[in-house]
C-alpha positions in Angstrom: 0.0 0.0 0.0 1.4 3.1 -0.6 2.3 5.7 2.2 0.2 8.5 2.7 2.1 11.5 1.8 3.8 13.4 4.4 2.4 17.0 5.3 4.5 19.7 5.3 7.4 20.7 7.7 5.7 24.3 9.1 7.7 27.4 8.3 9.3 29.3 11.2 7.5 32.1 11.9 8.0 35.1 9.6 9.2 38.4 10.6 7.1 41.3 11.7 7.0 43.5 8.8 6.5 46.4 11.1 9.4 46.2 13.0 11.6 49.0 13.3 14.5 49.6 11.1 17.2 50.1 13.7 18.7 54.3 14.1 21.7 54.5 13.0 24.4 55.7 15.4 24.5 59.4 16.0 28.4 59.2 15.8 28.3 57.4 12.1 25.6 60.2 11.1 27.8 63.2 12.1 30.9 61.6 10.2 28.9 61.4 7.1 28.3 64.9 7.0 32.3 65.4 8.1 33.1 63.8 5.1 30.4 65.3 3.1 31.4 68.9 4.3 35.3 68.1 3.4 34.1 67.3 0.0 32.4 70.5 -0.5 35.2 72.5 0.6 37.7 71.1 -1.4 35.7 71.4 -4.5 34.7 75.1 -4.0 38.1 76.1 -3.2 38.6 74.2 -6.7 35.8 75.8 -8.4 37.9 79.5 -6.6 41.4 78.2 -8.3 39.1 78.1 -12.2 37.6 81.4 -11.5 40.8 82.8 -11.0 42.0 80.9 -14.1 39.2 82.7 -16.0 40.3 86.2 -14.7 43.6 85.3 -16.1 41.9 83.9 -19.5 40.6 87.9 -19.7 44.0 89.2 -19.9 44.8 92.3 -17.5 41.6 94.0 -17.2 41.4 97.7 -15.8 38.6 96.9 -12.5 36.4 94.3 -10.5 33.7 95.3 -12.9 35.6 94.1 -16.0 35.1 91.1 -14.6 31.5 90.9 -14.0 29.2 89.1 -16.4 25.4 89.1 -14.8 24.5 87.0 -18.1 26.8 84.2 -16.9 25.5 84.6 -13.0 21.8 84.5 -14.1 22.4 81.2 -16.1 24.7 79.7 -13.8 21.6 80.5 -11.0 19.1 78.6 -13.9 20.5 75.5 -13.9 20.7 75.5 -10.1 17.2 75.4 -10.1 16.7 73.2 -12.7 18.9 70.5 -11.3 16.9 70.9 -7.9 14.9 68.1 -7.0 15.3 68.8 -3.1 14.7 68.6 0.1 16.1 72.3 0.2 14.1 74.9 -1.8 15.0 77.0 -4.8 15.3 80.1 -2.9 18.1 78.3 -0.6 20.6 76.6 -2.7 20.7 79.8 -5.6 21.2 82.3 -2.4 24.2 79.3 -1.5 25.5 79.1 -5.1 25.2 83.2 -5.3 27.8 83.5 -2.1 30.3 81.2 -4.1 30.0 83.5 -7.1 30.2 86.3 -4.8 33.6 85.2 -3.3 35.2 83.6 -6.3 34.7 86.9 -8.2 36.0 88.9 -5.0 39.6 87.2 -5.7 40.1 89.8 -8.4 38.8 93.0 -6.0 35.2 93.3 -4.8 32.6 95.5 -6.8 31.2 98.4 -5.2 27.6 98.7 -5.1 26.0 102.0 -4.2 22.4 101.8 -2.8 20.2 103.9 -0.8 21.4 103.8 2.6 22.0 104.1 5.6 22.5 100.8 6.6 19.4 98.4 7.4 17.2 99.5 4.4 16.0 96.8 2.1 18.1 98.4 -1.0 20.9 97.3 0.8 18.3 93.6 1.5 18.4 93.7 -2.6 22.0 94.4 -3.1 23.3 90.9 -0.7 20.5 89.1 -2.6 22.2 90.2 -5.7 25.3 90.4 -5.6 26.5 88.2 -2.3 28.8 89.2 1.1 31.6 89.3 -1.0 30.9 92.5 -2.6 31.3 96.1 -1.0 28.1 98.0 -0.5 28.5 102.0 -0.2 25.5 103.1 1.3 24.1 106.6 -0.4 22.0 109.5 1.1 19.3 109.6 -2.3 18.5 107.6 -5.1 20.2 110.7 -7.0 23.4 109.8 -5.8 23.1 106.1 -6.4 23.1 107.0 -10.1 25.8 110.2 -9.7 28.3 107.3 -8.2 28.0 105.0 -10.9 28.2 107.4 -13.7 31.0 108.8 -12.4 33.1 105.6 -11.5 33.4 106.0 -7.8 30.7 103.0 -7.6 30.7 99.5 -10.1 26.7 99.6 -10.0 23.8 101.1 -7.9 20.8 99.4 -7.1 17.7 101.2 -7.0 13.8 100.5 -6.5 11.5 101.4 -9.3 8.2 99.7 -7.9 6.4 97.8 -5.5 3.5 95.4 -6.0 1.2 97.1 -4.0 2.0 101.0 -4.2 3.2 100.8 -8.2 6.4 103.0 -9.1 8.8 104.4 -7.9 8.4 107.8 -9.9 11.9 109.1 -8.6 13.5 106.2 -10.3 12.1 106.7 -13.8 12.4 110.4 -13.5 16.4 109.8 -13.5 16.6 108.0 -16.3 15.3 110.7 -18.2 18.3 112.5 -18.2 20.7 110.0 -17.3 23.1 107.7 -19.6 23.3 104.6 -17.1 22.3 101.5 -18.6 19.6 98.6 -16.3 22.3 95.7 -16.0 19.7 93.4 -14.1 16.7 93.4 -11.9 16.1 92.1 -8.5 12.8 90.8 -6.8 12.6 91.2 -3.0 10.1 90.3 -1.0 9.5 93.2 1.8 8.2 92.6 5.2 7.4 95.3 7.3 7.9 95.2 10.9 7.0 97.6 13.8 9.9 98.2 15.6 11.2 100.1 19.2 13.3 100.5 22.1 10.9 99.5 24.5 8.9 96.7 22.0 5.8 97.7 24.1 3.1 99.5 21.8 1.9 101.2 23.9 4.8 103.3 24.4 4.3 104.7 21.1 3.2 108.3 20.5 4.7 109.0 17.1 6.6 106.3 14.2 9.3 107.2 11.6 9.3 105.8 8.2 9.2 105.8 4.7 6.5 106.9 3.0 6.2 103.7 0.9 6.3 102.0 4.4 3.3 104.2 5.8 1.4 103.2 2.6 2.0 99.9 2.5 1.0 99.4 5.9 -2.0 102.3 6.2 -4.9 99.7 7.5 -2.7 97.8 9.9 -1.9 101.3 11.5 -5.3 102.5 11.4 -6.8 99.6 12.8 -3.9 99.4 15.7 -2.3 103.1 15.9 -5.2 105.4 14.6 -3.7 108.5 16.9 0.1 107.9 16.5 1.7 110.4 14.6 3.4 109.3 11.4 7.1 111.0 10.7 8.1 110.2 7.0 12.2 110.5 6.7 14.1 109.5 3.6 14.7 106.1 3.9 13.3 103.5 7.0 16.9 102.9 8.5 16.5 106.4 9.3 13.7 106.2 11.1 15.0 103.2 13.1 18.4 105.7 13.8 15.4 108.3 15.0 13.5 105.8 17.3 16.0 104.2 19.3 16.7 107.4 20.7 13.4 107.6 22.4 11.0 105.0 24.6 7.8 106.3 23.1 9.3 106.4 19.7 8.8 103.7 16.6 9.8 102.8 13.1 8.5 100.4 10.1 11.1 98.4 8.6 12.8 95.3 7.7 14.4 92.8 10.3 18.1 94.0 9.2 17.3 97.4 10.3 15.9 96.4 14.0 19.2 94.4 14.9 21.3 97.1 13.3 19.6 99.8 15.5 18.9 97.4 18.1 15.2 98.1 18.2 12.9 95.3 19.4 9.8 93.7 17.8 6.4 95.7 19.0 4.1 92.8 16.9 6.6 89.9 16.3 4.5 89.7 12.7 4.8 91.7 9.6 2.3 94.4 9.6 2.2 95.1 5.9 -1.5 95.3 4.2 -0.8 93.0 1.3 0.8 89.4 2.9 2.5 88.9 -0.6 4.3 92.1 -0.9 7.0 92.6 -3.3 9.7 95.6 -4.3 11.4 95.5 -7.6 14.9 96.7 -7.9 17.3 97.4 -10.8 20.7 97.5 -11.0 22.2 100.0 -13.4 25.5 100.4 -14.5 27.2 102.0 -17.4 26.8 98.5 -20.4 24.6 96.7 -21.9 26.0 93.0 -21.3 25.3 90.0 -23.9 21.9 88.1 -23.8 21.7 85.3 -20.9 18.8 83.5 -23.1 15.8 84.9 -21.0 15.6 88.5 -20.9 14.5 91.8 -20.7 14.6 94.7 -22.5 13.6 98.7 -21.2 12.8 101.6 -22.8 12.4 105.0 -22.9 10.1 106.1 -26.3 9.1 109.8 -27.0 6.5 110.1 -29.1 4.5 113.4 -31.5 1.2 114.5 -30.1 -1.0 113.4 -32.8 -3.9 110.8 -32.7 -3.6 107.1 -32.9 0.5 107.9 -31.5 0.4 105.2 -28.5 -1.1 102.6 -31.1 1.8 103.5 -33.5 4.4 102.6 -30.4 2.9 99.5 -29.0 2.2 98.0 -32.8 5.7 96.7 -34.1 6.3 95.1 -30.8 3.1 92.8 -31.7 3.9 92.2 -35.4 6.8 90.5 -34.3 5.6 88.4 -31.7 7.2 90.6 -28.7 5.3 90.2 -25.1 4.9 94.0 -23.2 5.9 93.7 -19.9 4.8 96.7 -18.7 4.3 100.5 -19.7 4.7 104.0 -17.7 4.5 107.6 -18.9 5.7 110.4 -17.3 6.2 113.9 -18.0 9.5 114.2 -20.8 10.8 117.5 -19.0 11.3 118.2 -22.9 8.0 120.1 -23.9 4.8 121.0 -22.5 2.5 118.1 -22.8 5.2 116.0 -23.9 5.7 112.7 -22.4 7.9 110.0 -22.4 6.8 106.1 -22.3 8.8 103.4 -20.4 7.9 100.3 -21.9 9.6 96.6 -20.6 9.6 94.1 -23.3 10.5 90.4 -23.5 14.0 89.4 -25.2 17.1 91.0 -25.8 18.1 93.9 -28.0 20.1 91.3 -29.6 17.2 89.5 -31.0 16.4 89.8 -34.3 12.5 90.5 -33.9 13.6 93.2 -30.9 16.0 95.0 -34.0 13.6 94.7 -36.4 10.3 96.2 -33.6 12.6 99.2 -32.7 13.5 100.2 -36.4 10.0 100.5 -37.2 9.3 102.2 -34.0 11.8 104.8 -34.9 9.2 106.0 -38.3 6.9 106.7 -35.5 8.2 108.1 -32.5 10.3 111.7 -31.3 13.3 109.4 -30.0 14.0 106.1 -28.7 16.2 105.4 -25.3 17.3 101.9 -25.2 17.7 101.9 -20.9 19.4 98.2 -20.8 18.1 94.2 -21.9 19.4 92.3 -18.7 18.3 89.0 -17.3 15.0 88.5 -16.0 15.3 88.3 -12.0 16.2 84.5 -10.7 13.3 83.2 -9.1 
C-alpha cells in the first residue's frame, strides 16, 4: 500500500513586517556629513582656483567690474534650479551658489555697489540678494546719488527701487533715467516685510513712528486699525527712522528685520504688519553697459513720441507684429515740452534679437526718439 504522503514541515515564523529599522548611530551620522562637508570645501576652493584661471583667461583688465558678467550669473543660477529636486528649496541653494560666485569673483577686487542707505534699508536687502557678502556696499544719502556714483566711476553699479506690488512705481527712479546715460544691467525681486519696531517693544509706548512713506502706505490699514492716533514722521529712507526711534521709549519705526538688529530696536508685533501678505519691491541695477543676452531677458525703454492721434497705437504695434510680449508700460512727463511725455515700456528678449531689432526700427518712423535703458536678465526666481 502506498504511504500517505507526508504533510508539510511548518515554516518558522515570519518576521514582523513592522518592526523598526534600527537608528543608525548618532556618531556614524555626524561623520557622514564630516566627510560630506570636506568634500564641499575642497571642490569650491577648486571651483575659486578656475575662476581665478578665467580672470587670467581675460587678460589684464582695468577693475572688479571688467570682470563681471550678470548674463553668466543668471544662467549659472538657472541651472541650479533646474537641477533641484530637493529637500532644500529653490530660494536656498541659488542664495548658496550666489555666495560662491560672490567670493570667487571677489579674488580679483570686490565690486562696489552704491544703494540707498543708511545701513538696514531693504536696498541694501536687494544688493546681498544680488550680488553676495563678498561684494562692497557703499551706502548713499538719495536715489540721485546712487546714479551720480555709478556714472562717475566711484561705484561698479547702484541698485535702485522702481516699484512695489502694491503701491506701483517708484516715480523718482524713472524720472532719472530721463536724463541720465546709465544702462539697467539686471533686476532684483525682494520680498518686503514690514515690521513695527522700538526701544521699548511695548506699543503702547508709542506716540509717534518714523518711516518711509512707501512704508506708511504699504502698511496704512494695519496702522489704522492698531495706531489710529500715533503720529506718522516720513524721513528719507526707513533705516532712518530706526536711527530716530532708538533714541526715544515712546518712539517707533517700520522696517525690515536687518534694520531692527542694526539699531537694536525690538519687535512691537513679532509679525509683519504690511496690508498685502504677498508684498514685493522690484529693484534694478544699473551700471554703465549693456551686457550680452543670458537667453531669457528683458529689455527697457524710454520712447518719446508726437502728439497726434492714434501715436500710442503707432508705439505698442511693431512690438506685436513681431511676436514681442509687453511687460509693462509707464508715462511720465518728458521735461522736454509742454504736454510732452515719455513712455517706459519693458519688453521680452534681448536687444540682440532679431524680432527686438527689427520692432525698434519700425518704431523709430513713429516716435520723437527712442532710449534703449538696458536688456538684462529677467530676475532668478
Amino acid at each position: 500500500m502506498a504511504s500517505k504522503p507526508s504533510k508539510p514541515s511548518k515554516k518558522p515564523a515570519a518576521s514582523k513586517k513592522n518592526e523598526a529599522t534600527p537608528a543608525p548611530a548618532l556618531s556614524d551620522v555626524r561623520a557622514k556629513i564630516d566627510g560630506i562637508d570636506r568634500q564641499i570645501q575642497s571642490l569650491i576652493a577648486e571651483r575659486a582656483r578656475f575662476a581665478h584661471q578665467v580672470g587670467k583667461a581675460k587678460g589684464k583688465l582695468a577693475a572688479a567690474v571688467d570682470y563681471y558678467r550678470p548674463e553668466r550669473e543668471a544662467q549659472v543660477l538657472r541651472m541650479v534650479v533646474d537641477r533641484n529636486e530637493g529637500p532644500l528649496s529653490d530660494e536656498v541653494l541659488v542664495h548658496v551658489f550666489r555666495e560662491i560666485m560672490s567670493a570667487c569673483l571677489a579674488q580679483q577686487e570686490p565690486l562696489k555697489i552704491g544703494y540707498l542707505g543708511p545701513e538696514g534699508t531693504f536696498s541694501q536687502q536687494a544688493v546681498l540678494k544680488h550680488f553676495g557678502r563678498s561684494a562692497h556696499g557703499l551706502p548713499l544719502a538719495s536715489i540721485e546719488e546712487v546714479f551720480q556714483e555709478v556714472a562717475s566711476g566711484n561705484a561698479d553699479f547702484g541698485v535702485v527701487p522702481v516699484e512695489n506690488s502694491g503701491q506701483g512705481t517708484i516715480q523718482i527712479t524713472l524720472d532719472m533715467f530721463l536724463t541720465s546715460d546709465l544702462k539697467i544691467c539686471g533686476e532684483v525681486e525682494l520680498r518686503v516685510h514690514q515690521f513695527l519696531m522700538s526701544r521699548t517693544g511695548r506699543i503702547d509706548d508709542i506716540e509717534r513712528i518714523y518711516a518711509h512713506p512707501q512704508s506708511f502706505a504699504q502698511t496704512a490699514g494695519w496702522l489704522r486699525a492698531n495706531l489710529p492716533k500715533v503720529e506718522k514722521v516720513p524721513v528719507s529712507s526707513n533705516a532712518e527712522g530706526a536711527r530716530r526711534a532708538r533714541g526715544s521709549d515712546d518712539a517707533a519705526a517700520i522696517g525690515g528685520e536687518s534694520a531692527a538688529h542694526v539699531y537694536g530696536l525690538k519687535k512691537v508685533v513679532m509679525s509683519p504688519i504690511q496690508d498685502d501678505k504677498d508684498n514685493t519691491t522690484r529693484f534694478l541695477v544699473i551700471g554703465r553697459s549693456i551686457f550680452p543676452p543670458s537667453g531669457h531677458d528683458r529689455t527697457s525703454v524710454l520712447v518719446f513720441i508726437h502728439d497726434k492721434p492714434g501715436a500710442l497705437f503707432d508705439v505698442l504695434s511693431p512690438f506685436a507684429r513681431h511676436g514681442i510680449s509687453m511687460n509693462r508700460i509707464e508715462s511720465r512727463p518728458s521735461h522736454h515740452a509742454k504736454w510732452e511725455y515719455g513712455f517706459f515700456i519693458d519688453l521680452a528678449g534681448h536687444i540682440d534679437d532679431e524680432a527686438m531689432k527689427q520692432a525698434l526700427a519700425e518704431l523709430k518712423q513713429h516716435s520723437a526718439q527712442i532710449k534703449v535703458l538696458g536688456s538684462y536678465p529677467v530676475a532668478v526666481p
